[in-house]
N, C-alpha and C positions, 0 to 999 in steps of 0.2 A: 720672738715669733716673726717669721716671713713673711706671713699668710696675708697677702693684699698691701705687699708694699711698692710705693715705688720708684721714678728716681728723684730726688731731691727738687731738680730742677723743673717737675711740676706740681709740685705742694702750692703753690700759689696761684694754680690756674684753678683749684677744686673747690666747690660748693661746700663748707666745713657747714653747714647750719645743721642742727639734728632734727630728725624727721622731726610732724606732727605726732602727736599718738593718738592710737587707737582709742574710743570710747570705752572698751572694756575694761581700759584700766583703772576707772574709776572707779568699778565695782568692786576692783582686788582691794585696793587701795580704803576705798572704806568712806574716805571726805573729811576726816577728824586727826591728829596726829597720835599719833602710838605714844605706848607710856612710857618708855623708854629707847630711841633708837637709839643705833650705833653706825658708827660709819668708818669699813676697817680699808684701810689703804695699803698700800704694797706692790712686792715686784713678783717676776716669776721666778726666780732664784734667789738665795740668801748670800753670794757672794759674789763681789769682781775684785777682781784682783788691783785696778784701777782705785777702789775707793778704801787701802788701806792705804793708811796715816791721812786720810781726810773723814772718813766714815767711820773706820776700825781702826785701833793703835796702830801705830806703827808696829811691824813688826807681825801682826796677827798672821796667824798660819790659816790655810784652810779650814782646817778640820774642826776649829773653832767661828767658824764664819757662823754657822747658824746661832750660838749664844751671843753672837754682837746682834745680830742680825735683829732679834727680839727684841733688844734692847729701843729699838730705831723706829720698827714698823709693826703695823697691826694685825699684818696676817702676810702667808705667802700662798700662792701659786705654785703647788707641788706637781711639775710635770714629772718629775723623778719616778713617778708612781707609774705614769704612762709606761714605761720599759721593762715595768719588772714587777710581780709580785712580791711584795716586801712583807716578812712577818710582824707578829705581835712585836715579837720583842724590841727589834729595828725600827719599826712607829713608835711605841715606849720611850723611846731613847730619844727620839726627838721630841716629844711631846716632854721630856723630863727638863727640855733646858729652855721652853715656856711657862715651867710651873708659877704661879702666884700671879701671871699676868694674863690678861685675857685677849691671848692672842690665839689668832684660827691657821689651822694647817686646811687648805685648799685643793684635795685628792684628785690630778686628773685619771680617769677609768684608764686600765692596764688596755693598752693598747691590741689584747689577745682578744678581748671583748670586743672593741668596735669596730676595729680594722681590719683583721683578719677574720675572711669568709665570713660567713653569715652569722644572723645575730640569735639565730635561731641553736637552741641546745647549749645554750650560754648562761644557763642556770647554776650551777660547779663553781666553775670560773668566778664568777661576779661573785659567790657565796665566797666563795676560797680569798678572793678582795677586800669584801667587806670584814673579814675576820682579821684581817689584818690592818686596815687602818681603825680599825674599832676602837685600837690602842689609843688612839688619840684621846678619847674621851670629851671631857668639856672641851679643848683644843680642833676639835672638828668644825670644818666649817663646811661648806659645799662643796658637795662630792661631783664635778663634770665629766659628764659624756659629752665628749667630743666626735661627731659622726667625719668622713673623711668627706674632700671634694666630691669626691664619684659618688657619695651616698642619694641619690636621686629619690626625688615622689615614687616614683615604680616600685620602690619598698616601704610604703608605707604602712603595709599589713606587719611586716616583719615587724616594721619599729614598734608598732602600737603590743602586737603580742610581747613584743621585751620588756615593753614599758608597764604591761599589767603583772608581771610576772616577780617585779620593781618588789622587795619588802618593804612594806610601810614603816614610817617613821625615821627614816633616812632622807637628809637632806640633798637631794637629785637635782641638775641641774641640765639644759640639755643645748648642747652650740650645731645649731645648725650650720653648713656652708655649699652646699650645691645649689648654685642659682635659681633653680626650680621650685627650690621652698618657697619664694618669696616674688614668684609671679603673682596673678591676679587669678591665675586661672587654675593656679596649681594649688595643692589640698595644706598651704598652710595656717590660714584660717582654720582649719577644719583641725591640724595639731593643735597649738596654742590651746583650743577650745579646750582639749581632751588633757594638755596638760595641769589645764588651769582646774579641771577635776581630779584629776590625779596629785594636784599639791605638786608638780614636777616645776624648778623653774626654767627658765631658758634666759641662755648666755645672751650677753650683747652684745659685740664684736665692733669696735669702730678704729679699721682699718683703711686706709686712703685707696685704696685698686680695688674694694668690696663696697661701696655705701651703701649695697641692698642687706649685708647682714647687719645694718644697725636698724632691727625693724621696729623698736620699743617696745615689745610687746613685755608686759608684767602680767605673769602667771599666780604667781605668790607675792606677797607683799615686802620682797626680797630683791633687791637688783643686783649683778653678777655682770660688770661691765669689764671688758678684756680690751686695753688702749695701746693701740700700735703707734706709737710716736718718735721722734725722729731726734731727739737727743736738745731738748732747749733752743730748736729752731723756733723762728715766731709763731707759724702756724699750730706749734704746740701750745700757745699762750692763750693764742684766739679758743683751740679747739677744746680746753683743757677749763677756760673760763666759759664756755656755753656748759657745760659741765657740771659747774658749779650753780649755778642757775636753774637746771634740771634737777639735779638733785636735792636742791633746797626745797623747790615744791614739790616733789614727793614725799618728801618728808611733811611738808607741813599738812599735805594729804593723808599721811597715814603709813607711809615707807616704816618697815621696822627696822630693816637693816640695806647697806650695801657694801658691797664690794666692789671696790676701783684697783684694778693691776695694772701697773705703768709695765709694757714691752718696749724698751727702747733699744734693743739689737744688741749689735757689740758696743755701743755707747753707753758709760758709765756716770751719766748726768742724771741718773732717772733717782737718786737723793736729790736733787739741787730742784728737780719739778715736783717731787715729792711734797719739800718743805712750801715752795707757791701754795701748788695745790690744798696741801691740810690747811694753812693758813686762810685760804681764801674758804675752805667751806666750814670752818669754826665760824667766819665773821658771817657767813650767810645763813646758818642753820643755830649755831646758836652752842653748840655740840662738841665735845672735846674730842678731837683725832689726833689719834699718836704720832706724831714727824719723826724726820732725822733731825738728829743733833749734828751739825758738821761742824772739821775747823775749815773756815777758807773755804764760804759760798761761790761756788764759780758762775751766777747769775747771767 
């Protein structure tokens, strides 16, 4: 992911602390810890090509990248889905080489949905979506709507009519990014609210050239956190352990679940922050998280 990066040589001039959060999260959240969370880590893709014979055998071809992949991490970030509508059968298939493990496929909405023209008459579509990642089954994890840059407050009738139109009991997720939402002045206080009645959750984006879409907000008692990081520079260590920290007390508040997606570009270290990362938030929550198994940690 691109979205709010910058160049290297100012990652050291930027404020990494994560917001305050809002007081409503302690109403989602509850104040007691849940009776079993889970904390699934991952990337947004199941393969580079970089991490065979250190991630994957030597040797592993592509087409097998997603059964190593499982093997490693506890859920992905399916933008794949953003491009295309894929049927039963093709979700099937992948959901067939997570069986026995409880690993989550991470569905971003088909790009026909959000992106293109309005959101309005998008009933079909999103139906014709949901029937096909359905295949997933227990393998499902949050489904995100990603709205584009240009998606502005000025459509916020739009969005709310999409969102009522939402069939229940699907796991929705929703990533804001036009600056607008996250004024003072602008109406997003006033979403959050409505998706925090809706059960929808919302992304949390913490990208170095965006700090306003790390807004904290928790809608559902579910975090959906998408990490633009720079490949095992420091400032990944500082940012990646405030992190850790955050998410331990939500947890101990009542968090059921989360999701953490390492985006580290074309750099193929995002195993080597992986294994930090799980490591560090087993020793602070208490909580088993799936890692890579690597040969030859390049720390």
């Amino acid at each position: 992911m691109e979205f709010g990066r910058v160049p290297t040589s100012q990652l050291d001039q930027l404020d990494w602390r994560l917001p305050a959060e809002p007081a409503a999260n302690g109403m989602v959240l509850g104040g007691t810890p849940a009776g079993s969370p889970r904390i699934y880590l991952g990337c947004s893709r199941w393969g580079h090509p970089g991490w065979v014979g250190r991630l994957y055998p030597p040797g592993t071809r592509e087409k097998d990248f997603l059964a190593r992949y499982v093997q490693h991490f506890g859920a992905v970030e399916l933008n794949a889905t953003h491009y295309k509508v894929y049927g039963a059968s093709v979700v099937a298939g992948w959901a067939e080489k997570a069986a026995g493990r409880p690993f989550r496929f991470c569905p971003k909405m088909f790009k026909g949905v959000t992106h293109l023209g309005s959101l309005r008459g998008k009933e079909t579509l999103t139906a014709e979506f949901l029937a096909g990642i359905g295949a997933f089954g227990e393998h499902l994890g949050p489904i995100f709507l990603q709205l584009s840059d240009q998606f502005s407050p000025s459509r916020y009738a739009e969005l709310a009519a999409y969102l009522d139109q939402l069939p229940a009991g699907w796991p929705f997720f929703l990533e804001l990014r036009h600056p607008g939402w996250f004024t003072k002045e602008g109406p997003g206080e006033r979403l959050f609210e409505q998706l925090r009645a809706r059960q929808i959750g919302a992304v949390l984006t913490d990208t170095a050239g965006r700090r306003d879409c790390l807004h904290m907000q928790l809608t559902v008692p579910r975090a959906f956190i998408r990490y633009v990081g720079y490949g095992m520079h420091p400032t990944d260590l500082v940012r990646t352990g405030a992190w850790v920290t955050q998410i331990a007390s939500w947890i101990r508040q009542g968090m059921e679940e989360v999701y953490f997606f390492l985006h580290l570009g074309e750099d193929d270290r995002a195993p080597e922050l992986a294994v930090r990362l799980a490591d560090q938030l087993q020793a602070a929550t208490g909580l088993a998280v799936q890692k890579p198994s690597l040969t030859g940690l390049l720390f």
